[in-house]
C-alpha positions in Angstrom: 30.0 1.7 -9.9 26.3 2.3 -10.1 23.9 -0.6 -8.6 21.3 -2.3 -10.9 17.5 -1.7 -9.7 14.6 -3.9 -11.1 12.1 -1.9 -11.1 8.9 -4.4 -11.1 5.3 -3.2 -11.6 2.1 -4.5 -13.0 0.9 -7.4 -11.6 -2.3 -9.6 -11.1 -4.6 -7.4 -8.3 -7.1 -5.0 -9.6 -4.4 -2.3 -8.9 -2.0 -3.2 -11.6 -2.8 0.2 -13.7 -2.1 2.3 -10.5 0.9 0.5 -10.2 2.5 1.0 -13.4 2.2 4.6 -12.8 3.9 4.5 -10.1 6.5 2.9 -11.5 6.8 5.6 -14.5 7.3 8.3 -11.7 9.9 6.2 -10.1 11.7 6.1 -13.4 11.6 9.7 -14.1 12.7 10.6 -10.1 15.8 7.5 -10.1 19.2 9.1 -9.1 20.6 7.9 -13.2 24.2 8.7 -12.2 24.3 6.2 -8.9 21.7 3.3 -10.2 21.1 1.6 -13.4 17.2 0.4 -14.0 16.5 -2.8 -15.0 12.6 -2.6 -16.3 10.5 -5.4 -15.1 7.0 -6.0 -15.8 4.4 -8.2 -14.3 1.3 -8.9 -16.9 -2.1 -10.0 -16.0 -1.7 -13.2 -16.8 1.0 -13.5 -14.6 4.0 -13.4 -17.2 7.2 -11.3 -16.5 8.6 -9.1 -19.0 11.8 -6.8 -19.3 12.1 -4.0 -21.6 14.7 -2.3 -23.1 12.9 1.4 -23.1 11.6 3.5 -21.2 8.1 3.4 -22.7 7.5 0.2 -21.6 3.9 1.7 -20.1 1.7 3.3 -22.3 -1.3 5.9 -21.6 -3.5 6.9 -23.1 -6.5 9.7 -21.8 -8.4 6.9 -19.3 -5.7 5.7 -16.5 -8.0 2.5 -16.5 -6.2 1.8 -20.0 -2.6 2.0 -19.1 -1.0 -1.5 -20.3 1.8 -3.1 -20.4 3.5 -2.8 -23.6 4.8 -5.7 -25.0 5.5 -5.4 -28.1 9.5 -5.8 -28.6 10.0 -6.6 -24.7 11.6 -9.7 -24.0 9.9 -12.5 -21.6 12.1 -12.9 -18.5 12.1 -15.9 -16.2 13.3 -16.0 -12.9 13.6 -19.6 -11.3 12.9 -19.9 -7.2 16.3 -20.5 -6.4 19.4 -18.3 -4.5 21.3 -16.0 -6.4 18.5 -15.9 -9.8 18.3 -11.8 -9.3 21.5 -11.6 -8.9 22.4 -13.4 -12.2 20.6 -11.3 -14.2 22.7 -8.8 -12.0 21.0 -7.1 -10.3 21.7 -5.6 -6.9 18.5 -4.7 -5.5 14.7 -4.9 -6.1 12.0 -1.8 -6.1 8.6 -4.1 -6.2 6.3 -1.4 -6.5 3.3 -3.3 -6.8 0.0 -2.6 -4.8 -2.4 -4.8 -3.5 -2.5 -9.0 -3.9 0.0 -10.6 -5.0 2.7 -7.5 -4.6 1.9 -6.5 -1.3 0.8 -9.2 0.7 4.3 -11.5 1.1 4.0 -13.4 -2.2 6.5 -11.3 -4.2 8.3 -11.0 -1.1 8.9 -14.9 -0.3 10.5 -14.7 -4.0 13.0 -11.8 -3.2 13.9 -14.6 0.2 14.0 -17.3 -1.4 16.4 -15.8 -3.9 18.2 -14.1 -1.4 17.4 -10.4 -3.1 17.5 -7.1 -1.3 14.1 -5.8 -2.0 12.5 -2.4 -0.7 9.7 -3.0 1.3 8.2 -4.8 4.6 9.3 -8.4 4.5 6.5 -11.6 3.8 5.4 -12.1 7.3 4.6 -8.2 8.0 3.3 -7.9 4.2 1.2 -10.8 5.0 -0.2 -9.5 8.1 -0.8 -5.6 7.1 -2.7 -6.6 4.1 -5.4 -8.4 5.9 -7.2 -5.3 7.7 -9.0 -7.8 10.3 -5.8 -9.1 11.4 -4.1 -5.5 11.2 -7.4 -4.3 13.5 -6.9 -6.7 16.1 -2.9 -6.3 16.7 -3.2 -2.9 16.3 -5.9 -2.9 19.0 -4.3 -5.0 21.3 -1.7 -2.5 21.4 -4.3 0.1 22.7 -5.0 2.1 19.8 -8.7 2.9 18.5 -10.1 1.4 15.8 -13.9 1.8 13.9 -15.8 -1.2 15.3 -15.8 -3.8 13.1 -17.1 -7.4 12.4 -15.6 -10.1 10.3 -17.5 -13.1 7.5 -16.6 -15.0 5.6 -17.8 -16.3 2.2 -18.6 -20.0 3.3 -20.6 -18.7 6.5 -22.4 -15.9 5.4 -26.3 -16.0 5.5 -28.2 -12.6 4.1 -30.6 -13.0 7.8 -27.6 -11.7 9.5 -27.7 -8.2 7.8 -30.2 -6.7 9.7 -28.3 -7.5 12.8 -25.2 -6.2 11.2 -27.3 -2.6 10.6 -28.3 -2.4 13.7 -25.2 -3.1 15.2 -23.6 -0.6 13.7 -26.0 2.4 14.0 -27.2 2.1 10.4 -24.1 3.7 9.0 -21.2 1.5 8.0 -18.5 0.7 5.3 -18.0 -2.7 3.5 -14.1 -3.6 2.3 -12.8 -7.1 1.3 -10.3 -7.8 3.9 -7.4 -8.0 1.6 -7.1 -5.7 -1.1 -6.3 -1.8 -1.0 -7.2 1.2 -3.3 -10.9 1.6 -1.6 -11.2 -1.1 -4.5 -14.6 -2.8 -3.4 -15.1 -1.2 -0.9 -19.0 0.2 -0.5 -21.0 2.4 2.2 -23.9 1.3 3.0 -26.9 3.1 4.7 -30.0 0.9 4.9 -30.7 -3.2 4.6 -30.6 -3.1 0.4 -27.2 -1.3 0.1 -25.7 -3.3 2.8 -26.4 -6.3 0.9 -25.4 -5.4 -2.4 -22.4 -3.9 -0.8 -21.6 -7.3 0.8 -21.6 -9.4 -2.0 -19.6 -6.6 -4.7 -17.4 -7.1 -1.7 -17.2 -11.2 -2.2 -16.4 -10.5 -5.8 -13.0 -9.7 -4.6 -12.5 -11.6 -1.4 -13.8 -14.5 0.6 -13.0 -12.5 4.2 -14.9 -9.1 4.5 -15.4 -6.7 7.2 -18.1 -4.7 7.8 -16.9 -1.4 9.5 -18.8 1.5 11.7 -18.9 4.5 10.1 -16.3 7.0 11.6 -17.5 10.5 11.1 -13.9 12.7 11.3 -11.0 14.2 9.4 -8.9 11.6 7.4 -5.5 12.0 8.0 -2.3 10.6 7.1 1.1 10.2 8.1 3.9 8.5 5.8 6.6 6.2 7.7 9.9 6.4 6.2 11.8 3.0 8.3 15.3 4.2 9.1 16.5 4.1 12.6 15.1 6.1 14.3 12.0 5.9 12.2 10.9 9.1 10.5 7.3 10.2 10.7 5.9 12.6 8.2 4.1 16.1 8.3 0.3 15.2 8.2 -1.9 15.5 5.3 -5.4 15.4 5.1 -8.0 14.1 2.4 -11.0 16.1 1.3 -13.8 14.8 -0.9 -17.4 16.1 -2.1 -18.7 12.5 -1.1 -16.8 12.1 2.2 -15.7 8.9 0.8 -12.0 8.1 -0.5 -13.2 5.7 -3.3 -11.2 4.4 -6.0 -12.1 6.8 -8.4 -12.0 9.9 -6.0 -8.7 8.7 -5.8 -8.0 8.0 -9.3 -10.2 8.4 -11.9 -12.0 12.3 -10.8 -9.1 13.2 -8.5 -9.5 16.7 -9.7 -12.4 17.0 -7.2 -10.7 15.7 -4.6 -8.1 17.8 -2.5 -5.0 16.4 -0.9 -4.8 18.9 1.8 -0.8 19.1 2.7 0.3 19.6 5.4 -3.1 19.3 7.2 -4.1 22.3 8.9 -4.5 20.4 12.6 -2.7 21.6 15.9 0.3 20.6 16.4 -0.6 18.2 19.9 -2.6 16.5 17.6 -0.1 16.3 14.7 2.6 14.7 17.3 0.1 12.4 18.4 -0.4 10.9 15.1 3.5 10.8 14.3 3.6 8.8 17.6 0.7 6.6 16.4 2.0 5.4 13.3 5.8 4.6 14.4 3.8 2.9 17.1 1.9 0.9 14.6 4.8 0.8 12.3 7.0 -1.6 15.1 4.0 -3.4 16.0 3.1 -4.4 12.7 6.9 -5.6 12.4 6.8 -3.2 9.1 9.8 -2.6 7.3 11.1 0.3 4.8 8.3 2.1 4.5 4.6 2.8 5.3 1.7 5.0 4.8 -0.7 4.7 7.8 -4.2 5.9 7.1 -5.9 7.9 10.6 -9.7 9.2 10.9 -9.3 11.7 14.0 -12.7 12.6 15.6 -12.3 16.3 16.8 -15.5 16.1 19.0 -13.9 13.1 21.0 -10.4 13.9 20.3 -9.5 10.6 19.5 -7.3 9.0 16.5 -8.6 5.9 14.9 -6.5 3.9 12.7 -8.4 3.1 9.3 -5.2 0.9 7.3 -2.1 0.4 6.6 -0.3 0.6 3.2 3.0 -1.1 3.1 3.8 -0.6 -0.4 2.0 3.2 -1.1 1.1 4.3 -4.1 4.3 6.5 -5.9 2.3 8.3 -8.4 2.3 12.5 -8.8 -0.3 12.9 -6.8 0.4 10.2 -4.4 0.4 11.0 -0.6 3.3 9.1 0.3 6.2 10.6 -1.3 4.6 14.2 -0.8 4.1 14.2 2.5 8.3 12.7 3.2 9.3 15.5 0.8 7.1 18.3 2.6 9.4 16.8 5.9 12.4 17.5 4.0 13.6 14.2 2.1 13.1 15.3 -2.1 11.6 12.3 -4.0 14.5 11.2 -5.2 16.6 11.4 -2.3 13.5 9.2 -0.7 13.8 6.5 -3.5 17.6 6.0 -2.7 17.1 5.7 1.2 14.5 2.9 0.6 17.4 1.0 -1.8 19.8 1.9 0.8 17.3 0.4 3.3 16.5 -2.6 1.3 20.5 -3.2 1.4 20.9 -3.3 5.0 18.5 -5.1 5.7 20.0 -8.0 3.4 23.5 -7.5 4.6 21.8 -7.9 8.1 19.9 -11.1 7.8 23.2 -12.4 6.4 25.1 -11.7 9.5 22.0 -13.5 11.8 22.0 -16.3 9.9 26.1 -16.9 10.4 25.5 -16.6 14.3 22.8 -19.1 14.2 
């Protein structure tokens, strides 16, 4: 008897068009004969929808203008309480949404308090691996490199301090909010003016933000695929004409960017970074699946870790499901270890919480 997935996808983060096309690749890569999809999908006001078809995302020629399309679907709502998924019968959840919201334990505490198999890290690691000052400083602790960074917040921030900041970081240094993905305002800033304006573009989206050195190296990265043992990808590297993975590099004028896979590194090195991200995988307390983003400085031969994505992008050109299917797991066969995953993991908490 096949198992009912939701697919869920939209959402309320700046990354809800990037979402839904991950979601229209899932759809088109599903194993049909062994799972039935139940379409779910998050608008921007924060409604949920189910569809019927399998148009349920439009596009058109600008990716910034894929919506959800409404028209016909049929509002779904899903009350906090155990067994809600389940009534509308479905067996397991595929919430492949990026960034807040989706990624960082909010969707997640739903799926627990619902007591729904869901694919994904669970809320605490979500919670944790979304914030990258709180990633930094676990992942630190565990001896690993990271860029040097500093955190401030909204409330405390005076403009007298960016001078210091500059000079602290050799006049060279990237500006992310601390909880959002997608290089989504994120800046690079070079002198006292761009550092500023970089800093508040970066409050327009959070209240923490980190200021980051500059790393000058190769960015690699390995995907983390969460069975036991864990399974570490082959390594790909990205290439732009900027040096800077930005959101439209990414998405919007990916034609000029080149997703290098596998990454022509030695293999020491390769090994290194496998090691590196199940290492950071099981410190993070990550779940499922992972894509752990490296910068590796060959003139110091040392691996930094630059983030960690715990719900990857799924698109065609995504990184994540290329690099597992250049180490031998096909995309679909990937998407029906992660609901196989997502299973077990329910049908273990069950069996903790009867010997508690």
């Amino acid at each position: 008897m096949r198992k009912r997935v939701a697919i869920i996808a939209g959402g309320q983060s700046p990354e809800h068009e990037i979402s839904l096309l991950s979601a229209k690749s899932i759809l088109s890569a599903i194993d049909q004969q062994n799972y039935e999809v139940i379409r779910v999908g998050i608008d921007k006001n924060g409604r949920w929808w189910r569809f019927d078809r399998d148009d349920w995302v439009s596009n058109t020629d600008d990716p910034r203008a894929i919506t959800l399309n409404v028209d016909g679907g049929k509002e779904l709502f899903i009350g906090a309480t155990p067994g809600a998924f389940l009534k509308l019968g479905i067996d397991v959840a595929f919430p492949v949404i990026h960034g807040s919201t989706g990624e960082d334990g909010m969707l997640q505490g739903l799926f627990e308090l619902t007591q729904t198999p869901y694919v994904g890290c669970d809320v605490v690691a979500s919670g944790i691996s979304i914030d990258k000052d709180i990633t930094k400083r676990l992942v630190q602790q565990s001896g690993i490199a990271v860029a040097p960074w500093e955190l401030i917040l909204a409330p405390y921030w005076q403009s007298g301090e960016a001078n210091r900041l500059l000079k602290q970081f050799g006049g060279d240094c990237f500006v992310k909010p601390a909880r959002l993905g997608s290089s989504i305002g994120v800046s690079r800033a070079t002198d006292l003016r761009s550092l500023l304006s970089a800093i508040e573009t970066a409050f327009q989206y959070d209240r923490r933000v980190i200021i980051e050195q500059t790393i000058r190296g190769r960015e690699l990265e390995v995907a983390v695929l969460g069975e036991t043992p864990r399974i570490a990808s082959v390594t790909g590297e990205i290439v732009t004409p900027s040096g800077f993975y930005s959101y439209d590099a990414k998405y919007l004028d990916s034609e000029k960017t080149q997703l290098l896979a596998p990454a022509k590194i030695l293999s020491n090195v390769e090994l290194r970074l496998q090691k590196t991200a199940i290492t950071i995988f099981d410190t993070l307390g990550l779940s499922g699946l992972s894509r752990v983003d490296f910068f590796y400085s060959e003139s110091t031969d040392t691996i930094f870790l630059n983030e960690v994505n715990t719900m990857p992008g799924f698109t065609a050109i995504s990184m994540y499901p290329k690099l597992l299917e250049l180490s031998g797991i096909p995309y679909t066969e990937l998407i029906t270890r992660l609901l196989q995953l997502a299973i077990q993991r329910q049908l273990e908490l069950k069996r903790l919480k009867r010997l508690r």
